[in-house]
GUPAGU-252299 format. One record per residue (C-alpha): x, y, z. Coordinates in steps of 0.2 Angstrom, whole numbers, always signed. Each point is the difference from the previous one (the first is absolute). Example, Ala and Ser with C-alpha at 12.3 -4.5 7.8 and 13.67 -1.06 7.14 Angstrom:
2
c1=+62&c2=-22&c3=+39 $
c1=+6&c2=+17&c3=-3 $
% end
This chain:
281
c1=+412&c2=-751&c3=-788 $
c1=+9&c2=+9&c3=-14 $
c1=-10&c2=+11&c3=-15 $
c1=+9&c2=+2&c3=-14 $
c1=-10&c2=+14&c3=-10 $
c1=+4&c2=+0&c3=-20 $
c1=-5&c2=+12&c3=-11 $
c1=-8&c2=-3&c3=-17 $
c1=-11&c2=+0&c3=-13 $
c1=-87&c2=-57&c3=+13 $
c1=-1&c2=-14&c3=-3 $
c1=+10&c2=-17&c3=+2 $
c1=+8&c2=-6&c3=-15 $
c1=-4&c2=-7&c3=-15 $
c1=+14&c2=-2&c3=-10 $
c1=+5&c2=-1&c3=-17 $
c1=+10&c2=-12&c3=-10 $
c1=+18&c2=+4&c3=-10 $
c1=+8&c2=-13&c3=-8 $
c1=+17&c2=-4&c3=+4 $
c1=+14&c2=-14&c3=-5 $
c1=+9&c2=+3&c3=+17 $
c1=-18&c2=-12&c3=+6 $
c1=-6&c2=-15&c3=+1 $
c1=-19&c2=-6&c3=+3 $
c1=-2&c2=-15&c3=+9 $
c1=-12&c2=-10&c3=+12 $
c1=+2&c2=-10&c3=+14 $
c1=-13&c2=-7&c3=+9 $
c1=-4&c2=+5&c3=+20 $
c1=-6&c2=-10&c3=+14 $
c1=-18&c2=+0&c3=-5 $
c1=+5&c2=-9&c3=-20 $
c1=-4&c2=+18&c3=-6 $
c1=+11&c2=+7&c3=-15 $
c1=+7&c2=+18&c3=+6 $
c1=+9&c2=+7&c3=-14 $
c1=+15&c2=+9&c3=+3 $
c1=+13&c2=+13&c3=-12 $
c1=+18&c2=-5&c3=+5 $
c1=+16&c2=+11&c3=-2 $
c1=+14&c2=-11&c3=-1 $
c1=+15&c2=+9&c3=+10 $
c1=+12&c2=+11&c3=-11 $
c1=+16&c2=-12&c3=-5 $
c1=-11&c2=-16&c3=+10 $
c1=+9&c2=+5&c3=+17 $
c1=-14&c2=+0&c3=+11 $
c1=+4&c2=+11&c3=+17 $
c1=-18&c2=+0&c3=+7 $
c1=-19&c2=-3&c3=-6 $
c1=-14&c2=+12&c3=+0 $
c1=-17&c2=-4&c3=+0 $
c1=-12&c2=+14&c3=-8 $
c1=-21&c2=+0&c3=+4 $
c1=-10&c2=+12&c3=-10 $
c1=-13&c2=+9&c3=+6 $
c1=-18&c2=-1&c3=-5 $
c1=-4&c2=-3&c3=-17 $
c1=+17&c2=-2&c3=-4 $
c1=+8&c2=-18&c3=-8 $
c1=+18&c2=-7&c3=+0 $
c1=+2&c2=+11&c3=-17 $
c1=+5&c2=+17&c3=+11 $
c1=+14&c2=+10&c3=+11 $
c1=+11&c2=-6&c3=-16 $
c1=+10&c2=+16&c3=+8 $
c1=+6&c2=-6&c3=+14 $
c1=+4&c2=-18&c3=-4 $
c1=+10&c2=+3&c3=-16 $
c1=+8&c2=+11&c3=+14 $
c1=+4&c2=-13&c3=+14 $
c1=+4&c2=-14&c3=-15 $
c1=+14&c2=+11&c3=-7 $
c1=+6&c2=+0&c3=+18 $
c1=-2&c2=-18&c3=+4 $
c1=-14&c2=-2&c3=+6 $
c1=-13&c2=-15&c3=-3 $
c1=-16&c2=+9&c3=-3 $
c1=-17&c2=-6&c3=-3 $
c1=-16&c2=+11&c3=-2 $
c1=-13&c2=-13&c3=+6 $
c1=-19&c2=+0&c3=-9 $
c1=-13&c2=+2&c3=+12 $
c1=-15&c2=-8&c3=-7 $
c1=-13&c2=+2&c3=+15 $
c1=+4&c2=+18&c3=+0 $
c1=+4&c2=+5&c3=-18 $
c1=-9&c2=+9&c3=-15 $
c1=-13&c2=-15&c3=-2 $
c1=-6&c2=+2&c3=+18 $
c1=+3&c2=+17&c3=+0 $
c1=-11&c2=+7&c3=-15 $
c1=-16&c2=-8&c3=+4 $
c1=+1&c2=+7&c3=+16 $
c1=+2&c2=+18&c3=-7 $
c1=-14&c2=-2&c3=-12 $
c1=-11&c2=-5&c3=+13 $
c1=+6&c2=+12&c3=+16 $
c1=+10&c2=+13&c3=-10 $
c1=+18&c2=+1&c3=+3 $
c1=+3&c2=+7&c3=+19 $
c1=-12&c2=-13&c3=+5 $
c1=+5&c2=-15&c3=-11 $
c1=+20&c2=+5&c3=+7 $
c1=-6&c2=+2&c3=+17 $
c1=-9&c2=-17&c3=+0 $
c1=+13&c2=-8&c3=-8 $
c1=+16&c2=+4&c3=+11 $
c1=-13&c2=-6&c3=+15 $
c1=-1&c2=-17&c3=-6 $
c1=+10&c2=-12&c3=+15 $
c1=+0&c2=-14&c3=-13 $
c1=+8&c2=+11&c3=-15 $
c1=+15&c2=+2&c3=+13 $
c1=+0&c2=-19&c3=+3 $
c1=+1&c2=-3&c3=-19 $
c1=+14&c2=+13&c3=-1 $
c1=+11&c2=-11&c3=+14 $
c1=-2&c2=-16&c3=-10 $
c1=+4&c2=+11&c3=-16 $
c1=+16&c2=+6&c3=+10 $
c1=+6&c2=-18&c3=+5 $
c1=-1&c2=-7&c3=-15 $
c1=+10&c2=+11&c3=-8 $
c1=+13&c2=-1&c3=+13 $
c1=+1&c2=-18&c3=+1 $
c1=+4&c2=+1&c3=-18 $
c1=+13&c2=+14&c3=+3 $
c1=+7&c2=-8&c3=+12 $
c1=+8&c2=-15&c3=-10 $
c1=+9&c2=+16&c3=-14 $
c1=+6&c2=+11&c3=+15 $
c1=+11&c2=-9&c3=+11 $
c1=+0&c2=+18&c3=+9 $
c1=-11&c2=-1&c3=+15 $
c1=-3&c2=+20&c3=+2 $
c1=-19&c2=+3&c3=-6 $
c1=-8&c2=+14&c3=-4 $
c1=-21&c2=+2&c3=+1 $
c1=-3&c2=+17&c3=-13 $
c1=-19&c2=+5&c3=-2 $
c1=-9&c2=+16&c3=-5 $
c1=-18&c2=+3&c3=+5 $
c1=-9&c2=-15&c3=+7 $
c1=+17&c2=-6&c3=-4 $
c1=+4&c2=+13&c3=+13 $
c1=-12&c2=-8&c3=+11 $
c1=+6&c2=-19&c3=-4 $
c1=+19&c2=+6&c3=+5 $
c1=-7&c2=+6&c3=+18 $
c1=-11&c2=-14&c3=+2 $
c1=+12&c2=-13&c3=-4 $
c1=+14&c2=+12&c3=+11 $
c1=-11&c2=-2&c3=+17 $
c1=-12&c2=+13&c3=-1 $
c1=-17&c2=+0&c3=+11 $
c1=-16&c2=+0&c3=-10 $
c1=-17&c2=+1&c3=-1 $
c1=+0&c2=-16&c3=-12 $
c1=+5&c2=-12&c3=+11 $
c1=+15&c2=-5&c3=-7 $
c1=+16&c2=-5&c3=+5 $
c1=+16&c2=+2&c3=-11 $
c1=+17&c2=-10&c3=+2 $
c1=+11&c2=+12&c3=+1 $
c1=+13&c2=-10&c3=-10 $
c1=+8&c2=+13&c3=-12 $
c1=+18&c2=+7&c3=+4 $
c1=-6&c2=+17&c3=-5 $
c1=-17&c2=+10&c3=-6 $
c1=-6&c2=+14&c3=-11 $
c1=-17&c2=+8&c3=-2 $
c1=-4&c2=+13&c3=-11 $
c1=-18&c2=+8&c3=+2 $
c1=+2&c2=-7&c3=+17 $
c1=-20&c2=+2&c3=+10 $
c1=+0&c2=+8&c3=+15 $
c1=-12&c2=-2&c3=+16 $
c1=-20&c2=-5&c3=-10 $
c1=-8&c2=-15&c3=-7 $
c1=+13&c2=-11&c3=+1 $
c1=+13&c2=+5&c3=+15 $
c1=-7&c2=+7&c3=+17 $
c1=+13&c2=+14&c3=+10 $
c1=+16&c2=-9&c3=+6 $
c1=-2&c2=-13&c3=-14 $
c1=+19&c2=+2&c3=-3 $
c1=+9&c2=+0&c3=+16 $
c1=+7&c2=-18&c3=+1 $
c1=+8&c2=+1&c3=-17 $
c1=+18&c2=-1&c3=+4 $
c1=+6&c2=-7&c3=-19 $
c1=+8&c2=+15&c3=-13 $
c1=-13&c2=+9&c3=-8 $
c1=+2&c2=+15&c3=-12 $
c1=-17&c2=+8&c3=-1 $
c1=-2&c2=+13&c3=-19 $
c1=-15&c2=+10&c3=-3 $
c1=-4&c2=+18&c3=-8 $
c1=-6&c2=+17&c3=+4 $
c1=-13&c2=-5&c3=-14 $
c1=-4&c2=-18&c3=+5 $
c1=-16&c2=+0&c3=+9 $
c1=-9&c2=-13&c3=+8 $
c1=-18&c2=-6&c3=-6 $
c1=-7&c2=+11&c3=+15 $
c1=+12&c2=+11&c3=+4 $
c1=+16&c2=+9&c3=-1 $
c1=+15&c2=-6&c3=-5 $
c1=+8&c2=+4&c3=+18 $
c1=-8&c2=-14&c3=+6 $
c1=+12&c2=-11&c3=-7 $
c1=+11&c2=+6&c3=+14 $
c1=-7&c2=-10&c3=+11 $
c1=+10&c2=-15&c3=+1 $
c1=+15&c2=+6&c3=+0 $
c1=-4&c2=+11&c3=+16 $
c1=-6&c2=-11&c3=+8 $
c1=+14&c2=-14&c3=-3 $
c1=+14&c2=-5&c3=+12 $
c1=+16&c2=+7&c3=-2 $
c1=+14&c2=-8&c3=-12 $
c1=+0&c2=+1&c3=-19 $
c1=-16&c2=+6&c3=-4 $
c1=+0&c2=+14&c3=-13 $
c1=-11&c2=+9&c3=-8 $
c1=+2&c2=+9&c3=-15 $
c1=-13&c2=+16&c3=-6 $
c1=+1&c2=+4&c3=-18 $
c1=-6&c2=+18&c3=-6 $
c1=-13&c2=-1&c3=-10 $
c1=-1&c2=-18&c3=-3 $
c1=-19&c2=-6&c3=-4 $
c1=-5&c2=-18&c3=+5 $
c1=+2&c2=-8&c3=-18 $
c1=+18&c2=+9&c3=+0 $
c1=+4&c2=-15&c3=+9 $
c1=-7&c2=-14&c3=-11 $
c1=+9&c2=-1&c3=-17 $
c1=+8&c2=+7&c3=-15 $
c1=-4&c2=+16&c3=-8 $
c1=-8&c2=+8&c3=+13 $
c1=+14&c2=+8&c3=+9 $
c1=+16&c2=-1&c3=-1 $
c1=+7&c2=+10&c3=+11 $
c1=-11&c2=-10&c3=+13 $
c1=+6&c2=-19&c3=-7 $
c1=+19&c2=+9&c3=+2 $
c1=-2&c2=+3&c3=+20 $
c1=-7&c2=-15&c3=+4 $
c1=+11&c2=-11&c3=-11 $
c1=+15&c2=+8&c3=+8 $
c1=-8&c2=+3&c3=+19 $
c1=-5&c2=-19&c3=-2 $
c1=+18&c2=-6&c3=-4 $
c1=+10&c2=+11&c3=+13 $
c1=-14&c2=-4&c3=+13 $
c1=+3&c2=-18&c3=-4 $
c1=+18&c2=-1&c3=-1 $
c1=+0&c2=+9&c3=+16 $
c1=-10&c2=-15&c3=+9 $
c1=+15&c2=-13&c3=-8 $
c1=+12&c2=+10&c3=+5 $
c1=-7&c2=+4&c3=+18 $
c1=+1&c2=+17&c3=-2 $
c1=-17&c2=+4&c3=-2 $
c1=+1&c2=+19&c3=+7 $
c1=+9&c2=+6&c3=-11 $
c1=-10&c2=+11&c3=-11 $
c1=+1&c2=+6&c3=-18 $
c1=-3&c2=+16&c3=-6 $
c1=-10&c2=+2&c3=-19 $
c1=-8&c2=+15&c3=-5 $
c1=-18&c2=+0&c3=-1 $
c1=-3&c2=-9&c3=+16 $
c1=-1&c2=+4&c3=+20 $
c1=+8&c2=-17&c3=+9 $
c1=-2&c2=-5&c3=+18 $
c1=+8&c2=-14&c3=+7 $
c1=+1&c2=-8&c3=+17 $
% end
């Protein structure tokens, strides 16, 4: 394992909505006949090189992580920030007004059947991707319980019963979980696909300390995994525009070498960025 160390500078999300002409709302419908709405970011000059798929966390809507999709469309990516209505702000704020927010988040992130939705979210957005990008590299991008969708969906062993596809090319988690309600110890170890892990020294768990966000990536196998540790990045650092740009900087750019990395089958190669302690391995 190699440590890059960089100097520099609690809840899951519920984002927030900027409006943008680089996007595009749309709906398509999933296996189920249900309407998942979806924000696309056409690729910059329409040369599409790869897709990313992005799953919010809870609370959140296809309306967020603007950020980083403007980010990967002006570098040719496909990218589509995916509505999660099962887990969004309309199942969410009843929940808070009835258990408080810890509780209502807690419960909510526990649900097997929100994960479920989420896949048929996910596959209907790529099916309709996948007749604009001719480019089969895909990318699963997710913050929070999107966090917990990407590890899922990557393989992950849980405590919800359920059984992801594994079918993406690479995968990012932001406010990734650690070992709790959702994944037992060891939950990680049969993940062999590229993963790049990003939290912050401020980015607690619901329960906990932001450390614990650590766990996957120890306890991955070897081969381009990478985990990148932001100083002083809070958990809604990570969800959208205006709440830090410093933060939206490292992972935009971390996101884009650690995936052009994976293309390039040269995933240990690490970057240096100020503000952030890398490992790789």
């Amino acid at each position: 394992m190699k440590k890059l160390v960089i100097n520099s500078s609690i809840l899951l999300t519920l984002c927030m909505s900027h409006p943008s002409n680089a996007r595009e709302l749309m709906n398509v419908t999933r296996q189920d006949q249900r309407q998942v709405a979806m924000q696309v970011y056409q690729p910059d000059n329409k040369t599409c090189d790869a897709t990313a798929i992005i799953s919010h966390g809870a609370g959140g809507s296809e309306n967020g992580y603007e950020y980083i999709a403007e980010f990967l469309s002006q570098h040719h990516y496909l990218v589509l920030v995916v509505g999660h209505k099962e887990s969004g702000d309309a199942v969410l704020r009843p929940l808070i007004r009835k258990k408080g927010l810890i509780p209502a988040l807690s419960e909510l992130i526990t649900i097997p059947s929100a994960y479920q939705a989420r896949f048929m979210d996910i596959n209907a957005a790529r099916q309709w991707a996948n007749q604009r990008c001719s480019t089969p590299f895909t990318v699963l991008i997710g913050h929070s319980m999107g966090a917990a969708t990407v590890m899922l969906e990557a393989g992950a062993k849980n405590k919800l019963n359920i059984q992801g596809a594994d079918s993406f090319d690479a995968y990012v988690a932001m406010s990734p979980q650690g070992v709790g309600s959702i994944f037992p110890r060891n939950a990680w170890k049969k993940i062999h696909k590229p993963v790049l892990l990003l939290t912050g020294t401020k980015d607690h768990e619901l329960n906990g300390s932001w450390t614990t966000r650590m766990d996957a990536f120890a306890n991955m196998p070897t081969g381009c995994k990478w985990l990148g540790v932001i100083d002083g990045a809070s958990h809604m650092n990570f969800a959208d525009r205006g709440f830090s740009r410093t933060t939206e900087k490292l992972v935009t750019e971390t996101t884009l070498a650690f995936l052009d990395g994976v293309k390039a089958k040269r995933c240990g190669r690490a970057l240096s960025l100020k503000g952030m302690s890398l490992q790789v391995k």
